[in-house]
LUMMAR-115188 format. One record per residue (C-alpha): x, y, z; residue in one letter. Coordinates in steps of 0.25 Angstrom, whole numbers, padded with zeros to 4 digits, always signed. Layout:
XYZA...
***
This chain:
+0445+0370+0268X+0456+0371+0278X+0459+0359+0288X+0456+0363+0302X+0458+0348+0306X+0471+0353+0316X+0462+0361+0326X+0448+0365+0329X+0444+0379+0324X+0440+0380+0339X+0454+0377+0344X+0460+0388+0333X+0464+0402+0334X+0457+0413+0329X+0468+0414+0319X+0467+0399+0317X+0453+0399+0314X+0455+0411+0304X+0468+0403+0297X+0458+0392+0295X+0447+0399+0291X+0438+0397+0303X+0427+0408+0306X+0416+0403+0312X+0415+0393+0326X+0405+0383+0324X+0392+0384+0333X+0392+0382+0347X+0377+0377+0348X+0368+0371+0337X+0358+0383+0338X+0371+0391+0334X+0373+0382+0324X+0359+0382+0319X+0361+0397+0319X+0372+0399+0310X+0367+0387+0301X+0352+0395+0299X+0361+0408+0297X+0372+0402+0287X+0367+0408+0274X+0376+0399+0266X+0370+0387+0271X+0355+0394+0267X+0362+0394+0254X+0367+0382+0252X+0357+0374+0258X+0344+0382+0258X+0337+0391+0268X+0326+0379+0269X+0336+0369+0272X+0343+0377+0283X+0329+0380+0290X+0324+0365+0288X+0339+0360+0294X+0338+0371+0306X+0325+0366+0310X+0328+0351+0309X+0340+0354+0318X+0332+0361+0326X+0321+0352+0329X+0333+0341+0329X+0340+0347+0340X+0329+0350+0347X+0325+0335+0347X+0338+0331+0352X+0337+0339+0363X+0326+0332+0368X+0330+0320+0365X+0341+0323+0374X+0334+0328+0385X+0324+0315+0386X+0336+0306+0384X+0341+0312+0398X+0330+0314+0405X+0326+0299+0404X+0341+0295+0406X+0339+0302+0418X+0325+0299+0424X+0328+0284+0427X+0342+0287+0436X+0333+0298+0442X+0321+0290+0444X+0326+0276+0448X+0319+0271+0459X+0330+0270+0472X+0334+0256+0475X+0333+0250+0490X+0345+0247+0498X
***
């Protein structure tokens, strides 16, 4: 494996990146991610088709959870300073 410990393949060259090895960017977003991680047949290989659908739809439902979570956590952060009843003189 070669050491890429002196700069971020984002940072490289395209001639950098090829010296090193480098072909592919890592996803931008986790749907890209969970894209390329369902499409990657040497994971299907190594791991299973089974397990590759049973991760993606744990992710999934995970993220998804998270999202919401997220979303109450700042509605009710907001609702009391919104809400506050105004104070008198």
């Amino acid at each position: 494996m070669k050491d890429l410990s002196a700069k971020a393949a984002a940072e490289m060259s395209p001639e950098e990146r090829n010296k090193f090895g480098v072909k592919d960017r890592m996803s931008l977003s986790l749907e890209e991610a969970r894209q390329r991680f369902k499409k990657d047949a040497v994971l299907h290989e190594l791991l299973g088709s089974e397990f590759v659908d049973a991760y993606l739809r744990v992710n999934e439902v995970s993220s998804s959870n998270r999202v919401i979570i997220i979303l109450s956590y700042r509605r009710r952060a907001h609702i009391p300073t919104r809400y506050r009843p105004r104070r008198s003189g």
